[in-house]
C-alpha positions in Angstrom: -49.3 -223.5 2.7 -52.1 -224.7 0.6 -54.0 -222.9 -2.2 -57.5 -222.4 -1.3 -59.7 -225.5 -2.5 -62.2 -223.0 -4.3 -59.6 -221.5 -6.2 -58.2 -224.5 -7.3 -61.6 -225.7 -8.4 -62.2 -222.3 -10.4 -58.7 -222.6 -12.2 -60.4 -226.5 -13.1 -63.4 -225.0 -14.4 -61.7 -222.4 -16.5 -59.6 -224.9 -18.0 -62.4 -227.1 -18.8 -64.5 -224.5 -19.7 -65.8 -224.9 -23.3 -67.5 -221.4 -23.8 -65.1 -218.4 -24.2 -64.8 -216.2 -21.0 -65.0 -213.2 -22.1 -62.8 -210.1 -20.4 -62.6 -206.1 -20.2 -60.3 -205.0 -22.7 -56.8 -206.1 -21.5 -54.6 -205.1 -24.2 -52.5 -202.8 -22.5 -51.3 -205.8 -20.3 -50.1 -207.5 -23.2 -49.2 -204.2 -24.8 -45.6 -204.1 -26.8 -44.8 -201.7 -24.2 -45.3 -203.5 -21.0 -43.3 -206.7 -22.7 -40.0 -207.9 -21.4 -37.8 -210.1 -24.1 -36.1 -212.4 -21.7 -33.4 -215.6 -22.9 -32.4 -213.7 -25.8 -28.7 -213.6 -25.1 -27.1 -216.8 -24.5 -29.7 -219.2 -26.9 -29.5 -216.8 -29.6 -28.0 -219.5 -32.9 -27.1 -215.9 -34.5 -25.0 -214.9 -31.6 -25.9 -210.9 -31.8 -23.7 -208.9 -30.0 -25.1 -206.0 -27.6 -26.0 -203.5 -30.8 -27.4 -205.7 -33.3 -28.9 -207.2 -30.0 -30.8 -203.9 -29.0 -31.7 -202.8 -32.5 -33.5 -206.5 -32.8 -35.7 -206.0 -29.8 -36.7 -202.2 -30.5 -37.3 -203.3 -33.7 -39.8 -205.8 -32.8 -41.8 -203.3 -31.0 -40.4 -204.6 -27.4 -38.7 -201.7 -24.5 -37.9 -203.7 -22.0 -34.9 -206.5 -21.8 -34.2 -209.0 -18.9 -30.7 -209.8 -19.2 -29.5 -213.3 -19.6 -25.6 -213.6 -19.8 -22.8 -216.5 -19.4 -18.9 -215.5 -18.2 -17.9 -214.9 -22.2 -20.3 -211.8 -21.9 -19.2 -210.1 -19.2 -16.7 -207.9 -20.7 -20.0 -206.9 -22.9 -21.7 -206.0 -19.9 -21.3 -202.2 -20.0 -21.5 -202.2 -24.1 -24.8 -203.8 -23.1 -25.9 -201.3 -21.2 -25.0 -198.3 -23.7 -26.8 -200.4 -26.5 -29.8 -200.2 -24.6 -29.8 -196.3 -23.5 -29.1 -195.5 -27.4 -32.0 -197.8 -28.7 -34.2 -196.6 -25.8 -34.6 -199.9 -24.8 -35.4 -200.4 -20.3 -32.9 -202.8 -18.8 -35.4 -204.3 -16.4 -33.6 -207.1 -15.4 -30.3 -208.9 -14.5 -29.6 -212.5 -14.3 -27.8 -213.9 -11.2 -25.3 -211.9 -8.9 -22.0 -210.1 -10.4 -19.8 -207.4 -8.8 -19.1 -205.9 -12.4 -22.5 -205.7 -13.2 -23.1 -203.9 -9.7 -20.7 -201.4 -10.0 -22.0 -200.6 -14.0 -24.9 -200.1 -12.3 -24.1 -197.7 -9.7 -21.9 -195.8 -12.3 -24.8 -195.8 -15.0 -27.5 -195.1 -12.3 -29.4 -198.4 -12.9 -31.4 -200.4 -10.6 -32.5 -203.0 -12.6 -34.0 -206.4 -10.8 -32.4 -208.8 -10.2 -33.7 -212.2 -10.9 -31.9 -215.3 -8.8 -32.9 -218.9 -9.1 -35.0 -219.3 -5.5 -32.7 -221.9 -3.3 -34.6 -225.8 -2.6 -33.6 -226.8 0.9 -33.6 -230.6 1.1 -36.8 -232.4 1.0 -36.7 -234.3 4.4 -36.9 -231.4 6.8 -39.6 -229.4 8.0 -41.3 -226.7 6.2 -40.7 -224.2 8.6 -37.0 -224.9 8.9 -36.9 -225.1 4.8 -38.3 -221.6 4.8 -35.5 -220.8 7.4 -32.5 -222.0 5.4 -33.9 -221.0 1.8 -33.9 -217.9 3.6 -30.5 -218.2 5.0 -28.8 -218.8 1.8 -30.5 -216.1 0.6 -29.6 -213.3 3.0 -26.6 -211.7 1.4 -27.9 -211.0 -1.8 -31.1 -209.7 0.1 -28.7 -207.2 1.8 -26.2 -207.1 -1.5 -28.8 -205.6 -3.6 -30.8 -203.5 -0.8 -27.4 -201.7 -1.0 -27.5 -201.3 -4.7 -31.3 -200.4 -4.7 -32.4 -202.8 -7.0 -35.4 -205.4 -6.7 -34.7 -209.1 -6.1 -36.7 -211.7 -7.8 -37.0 -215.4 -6.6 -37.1 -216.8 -10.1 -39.2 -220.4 -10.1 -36.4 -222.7 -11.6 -37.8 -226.6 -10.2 -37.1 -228.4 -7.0 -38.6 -226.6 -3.7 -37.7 -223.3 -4.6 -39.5 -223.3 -7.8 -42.8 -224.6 -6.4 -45.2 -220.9 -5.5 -46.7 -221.8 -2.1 -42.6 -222.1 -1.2 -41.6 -218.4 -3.2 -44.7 -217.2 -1.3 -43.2 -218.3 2.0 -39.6 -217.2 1.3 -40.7 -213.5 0.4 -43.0 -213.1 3.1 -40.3 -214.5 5.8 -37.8 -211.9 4.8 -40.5 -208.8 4.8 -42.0 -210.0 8.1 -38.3 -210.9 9.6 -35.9 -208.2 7.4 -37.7 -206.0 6.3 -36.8 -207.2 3.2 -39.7 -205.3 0.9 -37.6 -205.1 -2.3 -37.3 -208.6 -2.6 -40.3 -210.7 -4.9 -41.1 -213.0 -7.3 -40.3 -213.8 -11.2 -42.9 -216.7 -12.7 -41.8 -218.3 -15.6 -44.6 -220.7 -17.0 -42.0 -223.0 -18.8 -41.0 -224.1 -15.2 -44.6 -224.3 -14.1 -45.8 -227.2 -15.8 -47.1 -229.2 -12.9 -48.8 -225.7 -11.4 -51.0 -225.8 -14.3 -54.3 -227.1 -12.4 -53.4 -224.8 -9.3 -52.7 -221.5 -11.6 -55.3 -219.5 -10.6 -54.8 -219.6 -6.8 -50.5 -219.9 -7.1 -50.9 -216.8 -9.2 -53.5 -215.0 -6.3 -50.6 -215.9 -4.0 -47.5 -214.6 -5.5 -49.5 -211.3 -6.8 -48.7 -209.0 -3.7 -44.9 -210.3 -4.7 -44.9 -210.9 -8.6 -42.7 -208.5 -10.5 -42.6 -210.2 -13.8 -44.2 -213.0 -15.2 -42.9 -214.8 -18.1 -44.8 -216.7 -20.7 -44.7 -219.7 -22.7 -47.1 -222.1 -25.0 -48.1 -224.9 -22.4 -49.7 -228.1 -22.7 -50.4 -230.6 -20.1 -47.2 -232.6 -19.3 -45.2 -231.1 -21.9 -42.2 -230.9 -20.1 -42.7 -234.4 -19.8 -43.2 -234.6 -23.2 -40.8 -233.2 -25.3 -43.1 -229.6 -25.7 -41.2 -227.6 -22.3 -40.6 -224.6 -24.6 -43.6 -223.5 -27.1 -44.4 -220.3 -28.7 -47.2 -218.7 -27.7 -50.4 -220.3 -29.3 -49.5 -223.4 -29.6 -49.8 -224.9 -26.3 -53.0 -226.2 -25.7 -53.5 -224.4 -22.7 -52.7 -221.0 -23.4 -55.6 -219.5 -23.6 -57.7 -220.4 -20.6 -54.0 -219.3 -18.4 -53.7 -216.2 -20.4 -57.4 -215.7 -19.3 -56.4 -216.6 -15.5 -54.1 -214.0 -15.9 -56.1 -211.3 -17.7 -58.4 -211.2 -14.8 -55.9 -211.5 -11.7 -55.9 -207.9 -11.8 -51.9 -208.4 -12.3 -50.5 -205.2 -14.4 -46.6 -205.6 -14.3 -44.2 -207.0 -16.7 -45.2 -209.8 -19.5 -42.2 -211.7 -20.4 -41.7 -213.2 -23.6 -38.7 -215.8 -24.2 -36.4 -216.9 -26.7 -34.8 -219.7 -24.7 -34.0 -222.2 -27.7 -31.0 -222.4 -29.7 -33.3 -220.9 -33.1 -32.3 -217.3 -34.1 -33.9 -215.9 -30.8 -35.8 -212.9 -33.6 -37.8 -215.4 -35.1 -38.5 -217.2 -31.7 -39.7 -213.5 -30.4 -41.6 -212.8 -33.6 -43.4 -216.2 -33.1 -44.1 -215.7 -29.6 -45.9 -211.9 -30.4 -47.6 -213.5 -33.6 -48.9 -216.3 -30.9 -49.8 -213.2 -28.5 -51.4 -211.3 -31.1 -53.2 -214.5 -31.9 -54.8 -214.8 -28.1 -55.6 -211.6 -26.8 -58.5 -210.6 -28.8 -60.1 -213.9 -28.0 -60.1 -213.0 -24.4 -63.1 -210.4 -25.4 -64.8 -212.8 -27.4 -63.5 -212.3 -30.8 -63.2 -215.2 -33.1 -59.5 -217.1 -33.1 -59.2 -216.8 -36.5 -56.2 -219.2 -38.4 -54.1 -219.7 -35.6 -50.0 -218.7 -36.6 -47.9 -220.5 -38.4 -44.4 -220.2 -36.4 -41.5 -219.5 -38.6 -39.3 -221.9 -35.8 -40.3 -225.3 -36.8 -42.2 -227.0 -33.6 -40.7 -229.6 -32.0 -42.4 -233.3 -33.3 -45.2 -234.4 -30.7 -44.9 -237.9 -29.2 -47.5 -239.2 -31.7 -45.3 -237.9 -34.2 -42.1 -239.2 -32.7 -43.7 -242.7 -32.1 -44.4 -243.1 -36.3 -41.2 -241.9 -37.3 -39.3 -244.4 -35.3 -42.1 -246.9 -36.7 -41.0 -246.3 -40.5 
């Protein structure tokens, strides 16, 4: 599948456009409310447990958690669960595929989604039989959490899998072939680097499937480039994508990420500061001093280059 050439050449013009678009209001997009906090579990330096956890997020404002976890959590998982439901906090999301987390679930009456890295068949086959065994491999967790009522998200992780025309494919395969309606799509911009010039038609694609997208600070190349994970603001692209996105007429779930090993609250609080810091320009406002992150920034290249110099 390839992204329409127009599109492609509006997402160019919007990300060399000099004069700020400017939007209807979209603030209840980007809303506290409507954000998820996502990689806040495992690459949290402070190690909060599922209490101090919850308390954190509501306290920031956030409702909504996507659940990161590695095997020393799982005998949290249900403590997780009743930290959320006493700090009124939404557990929107699950990471990968566990029979203890299912059956919390069912006993808890949760049907969060559940996001699962998107399989990359190998490179030398056709597409169409690619689609077929990304598919394939993906069957019984298609059926696994039909059972369990819960949505299934193709998370974008690199490789084939993570590239949109392929997530596009995969979804559309399993509603045409199983009747697999529950199952979508979860975009993460800090494994879309190299969509950046295509944004604006990947993101047309994927909308009939998206149910969350997550965001990060981007700049060209910057996973090549020592800058994969930025807070909101200080990529040098966030604006023009964040106006892409604005305008898609997409109206699910923002994520916002920790995904460094910082204490993941100041990490969140630099990401909303960074949010807080784009929207109103996406009606024209003035940017104003752009935010200070309390998380020091990783060094740029140029930087890196003349300290190795001295």
């Amino acid at each position: 599948m390839h992204l329409p050439r127009l599109a492609c050449l509006a997402l160019a013009a919007a990300l060399g456009a000099t004069a700020p678009a400017t939007l209807a209001a979209p603030a209840p997009l980007f809303a506290r409310e409507n954000l998820v906090a996502w990689c806040i579990v495992p690459f949290d330096a402070v190690k909060r447990g599922p209490d101090a956890r919850a308390a954190m997020v509501r306290g920031l404002g956030l409702t909504r958690v996507a659940y990161d976890w590695r095997a020393e959590h799982v005998p949290q998982f249900e403590e997780e669960i009743l930290a959320y439901r006493k700090h009124g906090l939404e557990f929107l999301a699950f990471w990968g595929v566990h029979e203890e987390a299912f059956r919390l679930f069912a006993k808890h009456q949760l049907r969060p989604q559940i996001w699962l890295t998107a399989p990359s068949p190998a490179g030398n086959l056709p597409r169409e039989e690619q689609i077929r065994q990304a598919v394939a491999r993906l069957l019984p967790v298609v059926e696994r959490t039909r059972e369990a009522g819960c949505p299934l998200g193709l998370y974008n992780h690199g490789g084939w899998g993570g590239e949109p025309e392929n997530l596009v494919a995969v979804c559309d395969y399993l509603r045409r072939h199983h009747d697999a309606r529950h199952v979508g799509i979860v975009y993460n911009q800090h494994h879309g680097h190299a969509h950046v010039d295509r944004f604006a038609a990947a993101l047309a694609a994927m909308q009939p499937y998206l149910l969350c997208l997550n965001l990060n600070g981007l700049t060209r190349e910057g996973d090549q480039r020592g800058l994969k994970i930025q807070p909101l603001g200080q990529g040098e692209l966030d604006l023009p994508l964040l106006r892409i996105i604005a305008a898609s007429g997409y109206r699910g779930p923002i994520g916002i990420i920790g995904h460094t090993q910082d204490d993941v609250e100041l990490r969140l609080r630099d990401n909303l500061d960074g949010l807080d810091w784009l929207v109103p320009q996406l009606t024209g406002a003035p940017a104003g001093p752009r935010p200070a992150p309390r998380v020091p920034l990783p060094p740029t290249p140029v930087a890196r280059k003349k300290a190795a110099a001295k």
